[in-house]
ROFIDREN-297202 format. One record per residue (C-alpha): residue in three letters; x, y, z. Coordinates in steps of 0.5 Angstrom, whole numbers. Layout:
// ROFIDREN-297202
+------+-------+-------+-------+
: resn :    c1 :    c2 :    c3 :
+------+-------+-------+-------+
:  Ala :     X :     Y :     Z :
...
+------+-------+-------+-------+
//
This chain:
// ROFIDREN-297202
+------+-------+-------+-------+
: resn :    c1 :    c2 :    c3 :
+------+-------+-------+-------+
:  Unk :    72 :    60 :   -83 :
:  Unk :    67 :    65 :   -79 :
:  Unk :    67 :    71 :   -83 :
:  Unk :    69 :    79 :   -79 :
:  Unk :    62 :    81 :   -78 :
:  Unk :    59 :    74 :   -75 :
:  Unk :    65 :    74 :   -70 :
:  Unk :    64 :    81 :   -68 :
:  Unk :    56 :    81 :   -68 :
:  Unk :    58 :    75 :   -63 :
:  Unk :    62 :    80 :   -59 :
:  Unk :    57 :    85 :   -58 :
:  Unk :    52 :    80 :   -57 :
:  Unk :    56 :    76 :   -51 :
:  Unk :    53 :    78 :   -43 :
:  Unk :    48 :    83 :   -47 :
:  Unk :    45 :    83 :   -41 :
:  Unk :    49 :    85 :   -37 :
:  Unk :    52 :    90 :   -42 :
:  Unk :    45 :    93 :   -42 :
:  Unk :    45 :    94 :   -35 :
:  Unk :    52 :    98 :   -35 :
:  Unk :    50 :   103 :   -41 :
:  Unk :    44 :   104 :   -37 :
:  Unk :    47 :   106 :   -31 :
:  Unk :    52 :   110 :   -34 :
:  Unk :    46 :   114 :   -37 :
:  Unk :    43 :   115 :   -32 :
:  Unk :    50 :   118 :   -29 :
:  Unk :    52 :   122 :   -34 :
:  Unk :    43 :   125 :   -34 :
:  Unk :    45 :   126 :   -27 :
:  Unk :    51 :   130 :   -27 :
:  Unk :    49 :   134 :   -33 :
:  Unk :    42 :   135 :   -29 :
:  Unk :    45 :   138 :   -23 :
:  Unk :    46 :   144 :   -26 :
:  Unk :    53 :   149 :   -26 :
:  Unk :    54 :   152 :   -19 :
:  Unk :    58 :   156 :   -14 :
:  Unk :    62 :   155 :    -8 :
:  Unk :    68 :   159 :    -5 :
:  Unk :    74 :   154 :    -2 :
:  Unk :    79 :   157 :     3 :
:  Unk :    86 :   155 :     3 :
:  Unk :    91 :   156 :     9 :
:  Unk :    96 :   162 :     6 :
:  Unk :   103 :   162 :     9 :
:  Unk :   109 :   167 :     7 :
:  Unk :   117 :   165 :     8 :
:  Unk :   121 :   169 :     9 :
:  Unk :   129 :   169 :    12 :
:  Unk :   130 :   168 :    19 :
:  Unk :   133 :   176 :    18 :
:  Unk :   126 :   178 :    15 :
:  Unk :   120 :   179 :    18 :
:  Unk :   113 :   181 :    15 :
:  Unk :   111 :   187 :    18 :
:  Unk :   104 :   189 :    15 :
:  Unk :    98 :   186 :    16 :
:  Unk :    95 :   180 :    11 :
:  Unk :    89 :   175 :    11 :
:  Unk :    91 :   168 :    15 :
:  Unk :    87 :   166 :     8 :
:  Unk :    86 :   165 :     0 :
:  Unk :    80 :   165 :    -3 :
:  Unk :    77 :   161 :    -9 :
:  Unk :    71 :   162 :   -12 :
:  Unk :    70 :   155 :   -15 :
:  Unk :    64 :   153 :   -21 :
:  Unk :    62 :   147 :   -24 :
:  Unk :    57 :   141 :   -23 :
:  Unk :    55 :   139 :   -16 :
:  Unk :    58 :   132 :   -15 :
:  Unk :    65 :   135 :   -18 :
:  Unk :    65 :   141 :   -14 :
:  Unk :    63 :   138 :    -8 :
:  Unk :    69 :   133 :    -9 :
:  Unk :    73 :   140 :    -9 :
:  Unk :    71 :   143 :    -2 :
:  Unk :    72 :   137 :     0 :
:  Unk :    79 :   136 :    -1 :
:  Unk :    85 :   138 :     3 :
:  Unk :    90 :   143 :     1 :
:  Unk :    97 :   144 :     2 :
:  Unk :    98 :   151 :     4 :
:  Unk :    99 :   156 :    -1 :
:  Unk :   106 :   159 :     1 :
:  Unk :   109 :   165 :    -2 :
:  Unk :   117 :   164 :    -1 :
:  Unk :   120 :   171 :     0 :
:  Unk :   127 :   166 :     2 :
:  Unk :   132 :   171 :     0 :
:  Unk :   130 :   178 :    -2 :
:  Unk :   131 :   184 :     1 :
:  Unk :   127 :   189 :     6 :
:  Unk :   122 :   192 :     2 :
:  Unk :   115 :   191 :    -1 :
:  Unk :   113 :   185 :    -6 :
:  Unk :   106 :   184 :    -9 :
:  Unk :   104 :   177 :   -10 :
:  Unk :    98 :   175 :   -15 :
:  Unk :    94 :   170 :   -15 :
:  Unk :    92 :   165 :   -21 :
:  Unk :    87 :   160 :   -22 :
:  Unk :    92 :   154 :   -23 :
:  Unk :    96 :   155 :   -16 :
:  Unk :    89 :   149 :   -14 :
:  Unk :    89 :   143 :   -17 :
:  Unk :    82 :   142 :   -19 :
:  Unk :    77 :   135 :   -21 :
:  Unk :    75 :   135 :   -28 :
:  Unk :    68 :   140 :   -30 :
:  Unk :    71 :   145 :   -23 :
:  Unk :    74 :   151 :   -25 :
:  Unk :    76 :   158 :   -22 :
:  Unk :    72 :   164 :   -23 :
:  Unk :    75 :   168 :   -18 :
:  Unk :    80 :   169 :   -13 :
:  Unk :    80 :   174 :    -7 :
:  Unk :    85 :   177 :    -6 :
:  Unk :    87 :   176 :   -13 :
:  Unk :    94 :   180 :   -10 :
:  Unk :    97 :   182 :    -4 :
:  Unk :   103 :   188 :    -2 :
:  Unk :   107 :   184 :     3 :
:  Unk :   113 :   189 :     6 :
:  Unk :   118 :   187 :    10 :
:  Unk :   123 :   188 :    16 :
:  Unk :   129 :   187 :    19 :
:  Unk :   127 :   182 :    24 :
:  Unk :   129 :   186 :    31 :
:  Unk :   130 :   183 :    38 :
:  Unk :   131 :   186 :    45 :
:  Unk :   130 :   185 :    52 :
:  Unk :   124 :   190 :    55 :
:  Unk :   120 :   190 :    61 :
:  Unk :   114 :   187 :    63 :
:  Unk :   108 :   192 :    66 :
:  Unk :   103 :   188 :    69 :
:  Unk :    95 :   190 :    68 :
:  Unk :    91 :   190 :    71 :
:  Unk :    83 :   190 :    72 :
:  Unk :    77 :   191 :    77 :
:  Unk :    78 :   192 :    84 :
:  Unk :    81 :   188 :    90 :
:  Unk :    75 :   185 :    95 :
:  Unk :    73 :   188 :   100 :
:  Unk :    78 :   188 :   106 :
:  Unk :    84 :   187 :   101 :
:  Unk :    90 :   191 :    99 :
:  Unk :    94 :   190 :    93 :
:  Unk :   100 :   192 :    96 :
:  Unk :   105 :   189 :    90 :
:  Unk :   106 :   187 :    83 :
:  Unk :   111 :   184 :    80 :
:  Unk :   113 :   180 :    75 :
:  Unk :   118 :   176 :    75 :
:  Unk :   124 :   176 :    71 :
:  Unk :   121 :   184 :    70 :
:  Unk :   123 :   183 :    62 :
:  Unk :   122 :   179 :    57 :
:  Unk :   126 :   178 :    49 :
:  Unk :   121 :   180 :    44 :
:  Unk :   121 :   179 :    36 :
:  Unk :   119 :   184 :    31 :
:  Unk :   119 :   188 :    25 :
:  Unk :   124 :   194 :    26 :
:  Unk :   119 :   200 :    25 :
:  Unk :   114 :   196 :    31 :
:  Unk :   120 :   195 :    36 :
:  Unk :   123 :   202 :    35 :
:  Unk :   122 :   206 :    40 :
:  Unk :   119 :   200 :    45 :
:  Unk :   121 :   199 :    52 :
:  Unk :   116 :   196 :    56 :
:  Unk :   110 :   190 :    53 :
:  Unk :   104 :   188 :    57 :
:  Unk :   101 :   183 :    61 :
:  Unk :    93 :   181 :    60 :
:  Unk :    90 :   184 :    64 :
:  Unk :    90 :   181 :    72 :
:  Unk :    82 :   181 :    75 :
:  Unk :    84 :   184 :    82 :
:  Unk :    76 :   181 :    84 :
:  Unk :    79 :   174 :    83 :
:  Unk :    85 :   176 :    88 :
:  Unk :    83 :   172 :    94 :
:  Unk :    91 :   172 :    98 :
:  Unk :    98 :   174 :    97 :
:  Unk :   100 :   169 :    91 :
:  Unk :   103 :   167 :    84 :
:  Unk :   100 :   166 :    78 :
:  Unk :   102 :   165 :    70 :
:  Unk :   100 :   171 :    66 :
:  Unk :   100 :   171 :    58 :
:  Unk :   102 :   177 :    54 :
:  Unk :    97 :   181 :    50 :
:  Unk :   101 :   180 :    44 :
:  Unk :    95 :   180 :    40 :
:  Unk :    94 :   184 :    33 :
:  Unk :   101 :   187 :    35 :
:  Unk :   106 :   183 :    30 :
:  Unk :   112 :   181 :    36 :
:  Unk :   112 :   176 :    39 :
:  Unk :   115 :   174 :    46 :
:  Unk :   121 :   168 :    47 :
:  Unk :   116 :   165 :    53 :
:  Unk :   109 :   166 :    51 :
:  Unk :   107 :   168 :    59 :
:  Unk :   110 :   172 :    64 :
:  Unk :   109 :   169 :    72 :
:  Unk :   107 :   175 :    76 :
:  Unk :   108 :   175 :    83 :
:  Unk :   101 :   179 :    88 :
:  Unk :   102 :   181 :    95 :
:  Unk :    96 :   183 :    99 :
:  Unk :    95 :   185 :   105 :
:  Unk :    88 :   186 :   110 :
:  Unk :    85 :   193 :   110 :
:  Unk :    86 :   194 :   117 :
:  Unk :    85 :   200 :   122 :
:  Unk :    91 :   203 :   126 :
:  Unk :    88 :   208 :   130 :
:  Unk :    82 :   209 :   133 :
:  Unk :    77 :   216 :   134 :
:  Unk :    73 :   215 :   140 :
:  Unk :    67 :   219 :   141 :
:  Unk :    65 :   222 :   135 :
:  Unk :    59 :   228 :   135 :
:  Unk :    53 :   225 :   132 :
:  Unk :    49 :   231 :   128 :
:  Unk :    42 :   229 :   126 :
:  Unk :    39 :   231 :   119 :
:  Unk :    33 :   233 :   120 :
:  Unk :    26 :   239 :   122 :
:  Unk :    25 :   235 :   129 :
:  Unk :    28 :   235 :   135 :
:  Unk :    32 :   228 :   136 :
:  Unk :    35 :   223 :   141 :
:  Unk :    40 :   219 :   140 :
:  Unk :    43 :   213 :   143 :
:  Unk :    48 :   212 :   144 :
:  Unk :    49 :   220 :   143 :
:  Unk :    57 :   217 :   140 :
:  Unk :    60 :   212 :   137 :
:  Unk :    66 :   210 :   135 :
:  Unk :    70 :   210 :   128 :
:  Unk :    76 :   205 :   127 :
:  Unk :    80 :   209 :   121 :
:  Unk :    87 :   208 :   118 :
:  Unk :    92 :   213 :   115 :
:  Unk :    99 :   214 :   114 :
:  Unk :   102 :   217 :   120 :
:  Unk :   104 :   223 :   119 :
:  Unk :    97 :   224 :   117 :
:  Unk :    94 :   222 :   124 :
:  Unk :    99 :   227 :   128 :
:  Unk :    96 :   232 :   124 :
:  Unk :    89 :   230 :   124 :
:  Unk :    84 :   235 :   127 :
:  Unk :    78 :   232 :   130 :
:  Unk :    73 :   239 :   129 :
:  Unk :    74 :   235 :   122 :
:  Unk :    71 :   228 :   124 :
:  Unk :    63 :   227 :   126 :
:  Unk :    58 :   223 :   124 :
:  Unk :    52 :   224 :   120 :
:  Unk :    44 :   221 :   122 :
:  Unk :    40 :   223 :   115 :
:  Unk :    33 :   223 :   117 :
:  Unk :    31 :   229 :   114 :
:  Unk :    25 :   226 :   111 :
:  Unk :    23 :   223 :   117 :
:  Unk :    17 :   223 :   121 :
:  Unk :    17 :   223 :   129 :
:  Unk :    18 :   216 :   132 :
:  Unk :    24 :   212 :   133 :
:  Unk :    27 :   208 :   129 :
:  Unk :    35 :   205 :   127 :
:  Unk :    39 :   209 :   123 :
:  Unk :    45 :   209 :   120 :
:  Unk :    52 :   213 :   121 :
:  Unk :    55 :   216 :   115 :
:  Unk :    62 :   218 :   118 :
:  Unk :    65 :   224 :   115 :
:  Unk :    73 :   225 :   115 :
:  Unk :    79 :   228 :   112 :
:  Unk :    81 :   226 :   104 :
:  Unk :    87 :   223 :   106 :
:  Unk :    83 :   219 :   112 :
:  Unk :    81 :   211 :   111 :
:  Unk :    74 :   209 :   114 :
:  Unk :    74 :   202 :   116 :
:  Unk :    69 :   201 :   120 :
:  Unk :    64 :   204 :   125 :
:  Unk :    62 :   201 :   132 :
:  Unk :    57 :   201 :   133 :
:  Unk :    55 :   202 :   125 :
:  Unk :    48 :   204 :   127 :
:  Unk :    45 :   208 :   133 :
:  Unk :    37 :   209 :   136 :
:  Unk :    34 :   216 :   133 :
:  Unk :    28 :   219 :   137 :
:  Unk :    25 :   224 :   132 :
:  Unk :    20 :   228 :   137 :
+------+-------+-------+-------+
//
């Protein structure tokens, strides 16, 4: 009969080798992750807050938690890896007001030799509202300036209003909500286009998160012609010009042109620092406030300085 100690020797001793091998490397794991030493990283969890559908929440918060994380480098790195489930903050049920919410170390499931030492925010102040819905208008923005030759004569958005959702103390007293801003220089003709609302940063939110925006141009274009305009010459010299006239293609309500008195209408060659000699100079036409310039014909004309 083979006696205990015999039996057990014969156990330990079987495949010696391969068990070597085994210790060996769990050895040199173990000397590895003690090696690599306690460090620290942060890991960003998605924060969400739910509240009834009556309830809205009416105060900024961060989109994100924060855990300041330590441990040895091979656990912690499995940690950052991993992929959380939102941290969410059920508010289902209460009523209008402010809540503080804290943060603890034990709302992240961690690998073994990973703990928490720090969370940012370690607490929120959440307030909320009565969840408010109305009907307001659209104001279309706009920025830069028409191309030249074009005339923004419309903009119209359609529907001319929107149902907009929000905290009650934000919708109050709120009656139009804004376009992004339409840049006029990329405006080319008369068209339609889709235009997102500029909600951003402002806690509401639209049923249709864009607006179509209608835009009609017309051609800048002259409707009255003033021939013969006097030309005076800028300058310490004496000058000739040719032609002696020109004339400028100009466009005006028509109440304005009825009125409109051309002792107030000349033309300008500024050649003050200009020495005797013949040379093609530009005309600056002078008008009345409330009188466009088109253009002029000719726009340049031949100066003789004497």
């Amino acid at each position: 009969m083979e006696r205990p100690f015999e039996a057990l020797w014969d156990a330990l001793t079987q495949n010696l080798p391969t068990k070597l091998v085994s210790v060996l490397i769990a050895l040199v794991l173990w000397v590895v992750v003690l090696g690599s030493g306690v460090v620290e990283e942060n890991k960003e969890i998605a924060l969400e807050v739910v509240t009834s559908s009556d309830l809205v929440v009416a105060n900024d918060l961060p989109e994100r938690v924060t855990f300041r994380l330590a441990g040895p480098k091979a656990a912690l790195r499995t940690a950052l890896n991993r992929r959380y489930e939102p941290i969410r903050i059920n508010l289902v049920g209460t009523q209008p007001g402010i809540v503080t919410h804290r943060f603890f170390s034990d709302q992240i499931r961690l690998p073994i030799g990973v703990r928490v030492v720090g969370v940012t925010p370690n607490a929120l102040i959440i307030k909320t509202e009565a969840l408010v819905t109305r009907s307001l208008a659209v104001k279309v923005r706009t920025s830069g300036e028409a191309p030249a030759g074009l005339q923004i004569t419309q903009l119209e958005a359609v529907p001319p209003a929107v149902s907009v959702s929000g905290p009650e103390s934000r919708m109050a007293g709120l009656v139009e909500v804004s376009t992004a801003p339409i840049d006029l220089a990329t405006v080319t003709g008369s068209e339609e286009r889709e235009v997102a609302f500029d909600l951003l940063g402002t806690g509401l939110e639209s049923a249709d998160p864009a607006t179509r925006v209608r835009i009609t141009v017309e051609g800048v274009s002259a409707n009255f012609k003033i021939k013969n305009v006097a030309l005076k010459v800028l300058s310490r010299h004496k000058a000739k010009l040719e032609p002696a006239t020109v004339t400028a293609m100009v466009r005006a309500l028509p109440a304005d042109l009825r009125k409109l008195d051309r002792a107030q209408v000349y033309g300008e060659i500024r050649a003050s620092g200009r020495s005797k000699g013949s040379s093609n100079e530009p005309v600056h036409i002078i008008l009345p406030p409330n009188v466009q310039l088109v253009r002029t014909i000719p726009d340049t004309v031949k100066l003789t300085l004497y």
